[in-house]
C-alpha positions in Angstrom: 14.8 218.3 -8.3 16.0 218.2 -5.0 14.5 221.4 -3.6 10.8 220.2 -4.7 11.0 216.8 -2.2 7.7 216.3 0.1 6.1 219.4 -1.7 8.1 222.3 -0.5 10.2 223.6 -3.8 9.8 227.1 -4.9 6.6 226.5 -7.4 4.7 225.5 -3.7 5.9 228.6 -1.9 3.7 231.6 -4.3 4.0 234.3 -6.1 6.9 236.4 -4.0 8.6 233.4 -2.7 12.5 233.9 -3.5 11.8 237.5 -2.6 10.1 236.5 0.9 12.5 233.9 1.7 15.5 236.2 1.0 13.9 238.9 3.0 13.4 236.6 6.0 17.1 235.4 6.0 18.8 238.7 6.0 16.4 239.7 8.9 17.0 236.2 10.8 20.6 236.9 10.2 20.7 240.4 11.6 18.2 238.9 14.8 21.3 236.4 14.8 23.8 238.4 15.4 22.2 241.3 17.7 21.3 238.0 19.8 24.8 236.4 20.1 25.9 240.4 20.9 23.5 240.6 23.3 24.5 236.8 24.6 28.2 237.8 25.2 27.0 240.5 27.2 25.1 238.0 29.7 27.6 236.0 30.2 28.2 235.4 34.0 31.0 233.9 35.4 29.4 231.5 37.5 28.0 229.7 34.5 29.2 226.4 33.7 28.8 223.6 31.6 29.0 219.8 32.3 29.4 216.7 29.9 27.9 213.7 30.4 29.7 210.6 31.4 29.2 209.2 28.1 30.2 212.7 26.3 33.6 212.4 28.6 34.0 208.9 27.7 33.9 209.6 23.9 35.9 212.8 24.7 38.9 210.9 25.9 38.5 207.9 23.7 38.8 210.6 20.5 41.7 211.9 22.6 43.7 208.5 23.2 42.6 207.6 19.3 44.0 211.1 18.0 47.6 210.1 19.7 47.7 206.3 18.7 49.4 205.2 15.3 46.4 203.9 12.8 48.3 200.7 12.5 51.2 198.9 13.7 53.6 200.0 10.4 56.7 197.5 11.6 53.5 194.3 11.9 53.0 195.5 8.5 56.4 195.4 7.1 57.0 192.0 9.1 53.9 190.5 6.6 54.7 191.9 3.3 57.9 191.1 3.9 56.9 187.3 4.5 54.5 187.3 1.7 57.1 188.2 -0.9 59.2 185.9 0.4 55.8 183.2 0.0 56.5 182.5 3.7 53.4 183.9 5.1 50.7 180.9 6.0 47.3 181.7 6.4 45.8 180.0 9.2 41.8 179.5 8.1 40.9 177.9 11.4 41.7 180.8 13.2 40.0 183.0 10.8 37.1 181.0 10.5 37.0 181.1 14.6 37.5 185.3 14.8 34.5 185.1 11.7 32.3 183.3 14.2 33.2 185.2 17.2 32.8 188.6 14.8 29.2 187.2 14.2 28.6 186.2 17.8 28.9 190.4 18.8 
């Protein structure tokens, strides 16, 4: 079972285990919850928080990816269309090259 992996399922835990374990997450819950009340109440107005130039990067780059199209629909209309027409020509040299650049990365 999943539970028992590296020795830590409930046959390792003794006697009073699920009633311990239930125990302590109710009372971590309610510690929880008097701490985030107690955390609102701190709150300052001079606190701030800062991103890291990477974080901002990946922030805008989910931003800019969020409003592009997945794909360009009328490049993929433009191929079927060839395709069913059997006018589509596959160039291998060039994919062989883009393989070997893909590789080169």
């Amino acid at each position: 079972m999943a539970n028992e992996i590296n020795g830590f399922g409930p046959r390792n835990l003794g006697q009073n285990s699920s009633v311990d374990s239930a125990r302590s997450r109710t009372e971590a819950k309610g510690e929880s919850q008097r701490a985030s009340g107690d955390a609102s109440a701190s709150i300052r107005e001079d606190d701030a928080l800062t991103l890291s130039s990477g974080a901002s990067e990946m922030q805008e780059l989910g931003r800019s990816l969020a409003e592009s199209a997945p794909f360009d629909q009328t490049k993929v209309d433009r191929i079927k269309d060839l395709i069913s027409q059997g006018e589509y020509q596959v160039d291998s040299a060039k994919i062989a090259e883009r393989l070997r650049q893909f590789e080169n990365l």
